[in-house]
ZAVORO-709062 format. One line per 2 residues: number of its first residue (from 1); their letters; for each residue x, y, z of C-alpha. Coordinates in nm, 4 decimals. Layout:
# residues N
NUM	a	X:Y:Z | ...
END
This chain:
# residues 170
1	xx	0.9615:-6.2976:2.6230 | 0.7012:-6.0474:2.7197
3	xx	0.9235:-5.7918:2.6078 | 1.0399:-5.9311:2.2468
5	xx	0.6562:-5.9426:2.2159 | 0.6037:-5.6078:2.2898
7	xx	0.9159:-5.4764:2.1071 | 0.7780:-5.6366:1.7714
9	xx	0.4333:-5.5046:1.8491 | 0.6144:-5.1440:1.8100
11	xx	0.7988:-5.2356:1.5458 | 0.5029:-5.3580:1.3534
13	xx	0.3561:-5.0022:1.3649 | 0.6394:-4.8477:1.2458
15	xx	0.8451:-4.7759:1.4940 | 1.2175:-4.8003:1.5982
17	xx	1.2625:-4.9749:1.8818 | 1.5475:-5.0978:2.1165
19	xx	1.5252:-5.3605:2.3651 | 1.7262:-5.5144:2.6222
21	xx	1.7036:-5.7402:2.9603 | 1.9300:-5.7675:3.2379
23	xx	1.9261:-6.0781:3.4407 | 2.0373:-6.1757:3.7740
25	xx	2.2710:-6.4378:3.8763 | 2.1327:-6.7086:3.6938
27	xx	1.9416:-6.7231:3.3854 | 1.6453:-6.9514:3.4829
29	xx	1.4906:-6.8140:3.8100 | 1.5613:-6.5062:3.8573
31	xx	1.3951:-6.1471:3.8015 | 1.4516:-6.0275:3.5137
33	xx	1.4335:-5.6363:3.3998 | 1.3688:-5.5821:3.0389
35	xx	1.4516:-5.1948:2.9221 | 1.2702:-5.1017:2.5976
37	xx	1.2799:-4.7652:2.4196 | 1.0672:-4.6844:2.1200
39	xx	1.0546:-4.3655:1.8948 | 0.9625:-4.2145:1.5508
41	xx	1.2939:-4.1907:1.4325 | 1.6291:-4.4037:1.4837
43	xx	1.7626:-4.4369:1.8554 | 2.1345:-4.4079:1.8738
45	xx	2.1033:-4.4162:2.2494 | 2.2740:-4.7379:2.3987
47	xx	2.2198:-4.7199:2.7617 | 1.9786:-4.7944:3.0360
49	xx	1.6583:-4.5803:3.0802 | 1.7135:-4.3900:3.3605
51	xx	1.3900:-4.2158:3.3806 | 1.0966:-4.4806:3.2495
53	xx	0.7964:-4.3457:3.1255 | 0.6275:-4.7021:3.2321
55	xx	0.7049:-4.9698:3.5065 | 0.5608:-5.2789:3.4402
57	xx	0.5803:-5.5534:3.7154 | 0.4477:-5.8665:3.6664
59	xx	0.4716:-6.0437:4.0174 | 0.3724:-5.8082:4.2561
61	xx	0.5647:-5.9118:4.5523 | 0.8729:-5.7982:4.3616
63	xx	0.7695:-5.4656:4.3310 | 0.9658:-5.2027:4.5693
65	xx	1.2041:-4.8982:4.5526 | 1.4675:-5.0834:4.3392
67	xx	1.2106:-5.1342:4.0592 | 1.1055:-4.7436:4.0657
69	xx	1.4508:-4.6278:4.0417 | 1.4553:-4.3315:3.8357
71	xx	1.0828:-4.2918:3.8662 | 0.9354:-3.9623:3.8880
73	xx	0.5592:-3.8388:3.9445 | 0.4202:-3.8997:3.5024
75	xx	0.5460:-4.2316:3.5394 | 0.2714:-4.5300:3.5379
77	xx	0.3708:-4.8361:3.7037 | 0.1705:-5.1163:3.6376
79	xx	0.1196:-5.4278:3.8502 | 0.0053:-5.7770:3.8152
81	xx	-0.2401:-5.8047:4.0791 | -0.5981:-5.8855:4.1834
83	xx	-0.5371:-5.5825:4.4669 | -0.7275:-5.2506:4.3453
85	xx	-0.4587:-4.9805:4.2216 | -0.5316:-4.7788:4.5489
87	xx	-0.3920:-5.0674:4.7799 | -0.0274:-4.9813:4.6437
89	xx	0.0499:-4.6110:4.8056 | 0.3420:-4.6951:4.9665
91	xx	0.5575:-4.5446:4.7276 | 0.4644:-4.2677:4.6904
93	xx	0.2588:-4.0228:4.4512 | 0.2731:-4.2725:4.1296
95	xx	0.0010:-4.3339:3.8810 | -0.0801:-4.6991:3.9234
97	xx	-0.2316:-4.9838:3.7403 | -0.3439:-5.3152:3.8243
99	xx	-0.4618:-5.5914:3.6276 | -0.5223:-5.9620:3.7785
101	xx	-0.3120:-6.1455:3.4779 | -0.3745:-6.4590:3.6850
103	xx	-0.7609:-6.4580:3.6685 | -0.7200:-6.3217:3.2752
105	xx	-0.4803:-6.6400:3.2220 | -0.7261:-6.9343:3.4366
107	xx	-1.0216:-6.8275:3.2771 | -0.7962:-6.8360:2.9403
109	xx	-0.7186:-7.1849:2.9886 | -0.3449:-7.0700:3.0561
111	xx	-0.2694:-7.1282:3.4485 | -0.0633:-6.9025:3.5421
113	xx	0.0939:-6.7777:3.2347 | 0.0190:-6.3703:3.3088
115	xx	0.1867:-6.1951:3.0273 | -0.0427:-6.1688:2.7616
117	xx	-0.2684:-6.0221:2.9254 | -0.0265:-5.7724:3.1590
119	xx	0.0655:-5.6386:2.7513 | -0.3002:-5.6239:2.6991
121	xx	-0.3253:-5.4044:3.0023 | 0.0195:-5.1614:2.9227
123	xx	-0.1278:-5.1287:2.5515 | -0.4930:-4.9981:2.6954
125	xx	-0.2996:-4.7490:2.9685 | -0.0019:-4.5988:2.7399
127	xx	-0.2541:-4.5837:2.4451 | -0.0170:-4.8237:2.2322
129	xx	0.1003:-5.0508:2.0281 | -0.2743:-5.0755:1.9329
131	xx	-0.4808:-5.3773:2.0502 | -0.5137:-5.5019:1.7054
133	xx	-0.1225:-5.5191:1.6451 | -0.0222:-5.6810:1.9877
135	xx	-0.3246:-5.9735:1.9914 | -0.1535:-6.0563:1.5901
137	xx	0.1526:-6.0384:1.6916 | 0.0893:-6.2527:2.0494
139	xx	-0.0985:-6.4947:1.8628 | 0.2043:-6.5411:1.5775
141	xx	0.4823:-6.5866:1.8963 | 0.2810:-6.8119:2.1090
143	xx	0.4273:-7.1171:2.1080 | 0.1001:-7.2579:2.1657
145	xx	-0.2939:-7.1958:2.2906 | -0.1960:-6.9346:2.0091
147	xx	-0.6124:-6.7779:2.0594 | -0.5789:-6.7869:2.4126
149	xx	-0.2847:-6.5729:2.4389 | -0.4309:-6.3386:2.1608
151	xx	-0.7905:-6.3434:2.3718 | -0.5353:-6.2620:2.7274
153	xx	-0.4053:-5.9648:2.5775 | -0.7595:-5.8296:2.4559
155	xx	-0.9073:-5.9173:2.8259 | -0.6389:-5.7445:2.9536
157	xx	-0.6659:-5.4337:2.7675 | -1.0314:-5.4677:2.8688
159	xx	-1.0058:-5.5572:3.2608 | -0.7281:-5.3075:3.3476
161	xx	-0.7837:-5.0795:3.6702 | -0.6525:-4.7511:3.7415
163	xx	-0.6290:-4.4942:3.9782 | -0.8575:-4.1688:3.9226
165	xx	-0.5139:-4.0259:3.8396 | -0.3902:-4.2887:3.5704
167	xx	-0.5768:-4.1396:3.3074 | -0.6222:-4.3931:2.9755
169	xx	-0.4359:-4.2501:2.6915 | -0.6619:-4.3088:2.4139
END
Protein backbone atom coordinates (compact mmCIF):
# COMPACT_ATOMS: atom_id res chain seq x y z
CA UNK A 1 0.00 0.00 0.00
CA UNK A 2 2.72 2.31 1.12
CA UNK A 3 4.07 2.10 -2.18
CA UNK A 4 0.81 2.72 -4.49
CA UNK A 5 0.71 5.78 -2.15
CA UNK A 6 3.90 6.92 -2.90
CA UNK A 7 3.79 5.99 -6.63
CA UNK A 8 0.62 8.34 -7.05
CA UNK A 9 2.30 10.99 -4.96
CA UNK A 10 4.95 11.06 -8.03
CA UNK A 11 2.60 10.79 -10.41
CA UNK A 12 0.63 13.68 -9.10
CA UNK A 13 3.67 15.96 -9.73
CA UNK A 14 4.13 14.98 -12.99
CA UNK A 15 6.05 12.29 -13.14
CA UNK A 16 6.28 8.80 -14.80
CA UNK A 17 6.45 6.30 -12.55
CA UNK A 18 6.66 2.42 -12.40
CA UNK A 19 5.95 0.32 -9.53
CA UNK A 20 6.07 -3.15 -8.55
CA UNK A 21 6.16 -5.60 -5.30
CA UNK A 22 7.43 -8.95 -4.95
CA UNK A 23 6.05 -11.09 -2.26
CA UNK A 24 7.11 -14.11 -0.49
CA UNK A 25 5.44 -17.35 -0.17
CA UNK A 26 2.24 -16.22 0.86
CA UNK A 27 0.44 -13.12 0.28
CA UNK A 28 -0.74 -12.17 3.84
CA UNK A 29 2.33 -12.32 6.20
CA UNK A 30 5.09 -12.06 4.61
CA UNK A 31 7.78 -9.26 3.69
CA UNK A 32 7.09 -7.70 1.02
CA UNK A 33 9.65 -5.60 -1.36
CA UNK A 34 8.06 -2.94 -3.39
CA UNK A 35 10.52 -1.60 -6.42
CA UNK A 36 9.51 1.88 -7.66
CA UNK A 37 11.24 3.93 -10.36
CA UNK A 38 10.28 7.48 -11.18
CA UNK A 39 11.61 9.90 -13.94
CA UNK A 40 10.92 13.01 -16.14
CA UNK A 41 10.29 11.21 -19.11
CA UNK A 42 8.69 7.65 -19.98
CA UNK A 43 10.49 4.47 -18.42
CA UNK A 44 10.66 1.64 -20.84
CA UNK A 45 12.76 -0.22 -18.32
CA UNK A 46 10.90 -3.44 -17.03
CA UNK A 47 13.15 -4.96 -14.55
CA UNK A 48 14.22 -4.88 -10.98
CA UNK A 49 16.37 -1.95 -9.63
CA UNK A 50 19.51 -3.25 -9.15
CA UNK A 51 21.19 -0.30 -7.75
CA UNK A 52 18.40 1.75 -5.43
CA UNK A 53 18.93 5.18 -4.87
CA UNK A 54 16.70 4.66 -1.49
CA UNK A 55 16.04 1.65 0.92
CA UNK A 56 13.20 2.06 2.87
CA UNK A 57 12.52 -0.54 5.68
CA UNK A 58 9.73 -0.33 7.68
CA UNK A 59 10.28 -3.05 10.49
CA UNK A 60 13.62 -2.80 11.49
CA UNK A 61 14.38 -6.24 12.54
CA UNK A 62 14.08 -7.16 8.86
CA UNK A 63 16.67 -5.06 7.81
CA UNK A 64 20.10 -6.97 6.78
CA UNK A 65 22.39 -7.65 3.74
CA UNK A 66 19.54 -9.12 1.59
CA UNK A 67 17.63 -5.80 1.78
CA UNK A 68 20.92 -3.70 0.70
CA UNK A 69 21.57 -5.80 -2.21
CA UNK A 70 22.82 -3.69 -4.86
CA UNK A 71 23.48 -0.88 -2.45
CA UNK A 72 26.37 1.25 -2.89
CA UNK A 73 27.88 4.23 -0.69
CA UNK A 74 24.91 7.51 -2.20
CA UNK A 75 22.35 5.21 -1.26
CA UNK A 76 20.02 6.29 1.88
CA UNK A 77 18.41 3.57 3.66
CA UNK A 78 15.83 4.51 5.84
CA UNK A 79 14.52 2.66 8.90
CA UNK A 80 11.51 2.53 11.03
CA UNK A 81 12.90 2.86 14.35
CA UNK A 82 13.00 4.74 17.67
CA UNK A 83 17.08 3.75 17.61
CA UNK A 84 19.18 7.01 16.57
CA UNK A 85 20.57 6.56 12.83
CA UNK A 86 24.12 6.01 14.37
CA UNK A 87 23.02 2.69 16.20
CA UNK A 88 22.78 0.95 12.62
CA UNK A 89 26.71 0.74 11.40
CA UNK A 90 26.81 -2.66 10.89
CA UNK A 91 26.58 -2.47 7.35
CA UNK A 92 28.67 -0.61 6.45
CA UNK A 93 29.40 3.11 5.19
CA UNK A 94 25.51 3.91 4.29
CA UNK A 95 23.71 7.14 4.81
CA UNK A 96 21.00 6.28 7.28
CA UNK A 97 17.68 7.46 8.45
CA UNK A 98 15.50 6.72 11.21
CA UNK A 99 12.17 7.76 12.05
CA UNK A 100 10.02 6.12 15.07
CA UNK A 101 6.71 5.54 12.73
CA UNK A 102 5.35 3.80 15.83
CA UNK A 103 5.44 6.85 18.22
CA UNK A 104 4.28 9.16 14.94
CA UNK A 105 1.27 6.53 14.53
CA UNK A 106 0.19 6.22 18.78
CA UNK A 107 0.29 9.72 19.23
CA UNK A 108 -1.81 9.82 15.76
CA UNK A 109 -4.42 7.77 17.16
CA UNK A 110 -3.26 4.94 14.63
CA UNK A 111 -1.53 2.01 16.80
CA UNK A 112 0.76 0.70 15.00
CA UNK A 113 -0.04 1.61 11.54
CA UNK A 114 3.75 3.17 10.60
CA UNK A 115 3.50 4.04 6.99
CA UNK A 116 2.29 7.34 6.73
CA UNK A 117 4.53 8.66 8.51
CA UNK A 118 7.81 6.39 7.22
CA UNK A 119 6.53 8.38 3.53
CA UNK A 120 6.51 11.51 5.50
CA UNK A 121 10.06 10.79 6.50
CA UNK A 122 11.44 9.43 2.67
CA UNK A 123 9.65 12.70 1.21
CA UNK A 124 11.70 15.14 3.84
CA UNK A 125 15.22 13.02 3.11
CA UNK A 126 15.01 12.52 -0.90
CA UNK A 127 13.56 16.11 -1.14
CA UNK A 128 10.27 14.65 -2.86
CA UNK A 129 7.19 14.10 -3.81
CA UNK A 130 6.61 17.39 -1.86
CA UNK A 131 4.90 17.29 1.58
CA UNK A 132 1.92 19.01 0.26
CA UNK A 133 1.26 16.30 -2.55
CA UNK A 134 1.85 13.10 -0.36
CA UNK A 135 -0.39 14.38 2.96
CA UNK A 136 -3.44 15.00 -0.21
CA UNK A 137 -2.85 12.17 -1.65
CA UNK A 138 -2.53 9.95 1.93
CA UNK A 139 -5.49 11.58 3.12
CA UNK A 140 -7.64 10.68 -0.36
CA UNK A 141 -6.31 6.65 0.00
CA UNK A 142 -6.85 6.25 3.63
CA UNK A 143 -9.42 4.10 4.09
CA UNK A 144 -10.10 5.79 7.20
CA UNK A 145 -8.70 8.32 10.22
CA UNK A 146 -8.21 10.02 6.67
CA UNK A 147 -6.46 13.45 8.94
CA UNK A 148 -4.52 11.23 10.91
CA UNK A 149 -2.75 9.57 8.19
CA UNK A 150 -2.36 13.01 6.36
CA UNK A 151 -1.03 14.58 9.99
CA UNK A 152 1.56 10.96 10.13
CA UNK A 153 3.07 11.81 7.01
CA UNK A 154 3.64 15.64 7.93
CA UNK A 155 5.11 14.44 11.54
CA UNK A 156 7.13 12.28 9.79
CA UNK A 157 8.62 14.57 7.40
CA UNK A 158 9.09 16.69 10.53
CA UNK A 159 10.59 14.03 13.17
CA UNK A 160 13.01 12.30 10.75
CA UNK A 161 16.74 11.73 12.03
CA UNK A 162 19.78 11.46 10.10
CA UNK A 163 23.23 10.86 10.21
CA UNK A 164 25.68 14.02 9.84
CA UNK A 165 26.22 12.35 6.46
CA UNK A 166 22.47 11.98 5.24
CA UNK A 167 22.27 15.36 4.15
CA UNK A 168 18.32 16.66 3.59
CA UNK A 169 17.78 17.29 0.00
CA UNK A 170 15.81 20.33 0.04
Amino acid sequence: MAGDVLAEAFFQEGKYVQAFSSYGGAIRGTPVLTAIRVDDKPIRLRSNIDHPDAVVCFDSSLMGPALLEGSGPDTVVLLNSALEPEAFTEWGDLRVATIDGIAIAQKNGLGRIVNSAVLGAFARIMGAPSLDVLARVVYEVSPRKNEENAQCARDGYEMVKMMASTAVAE
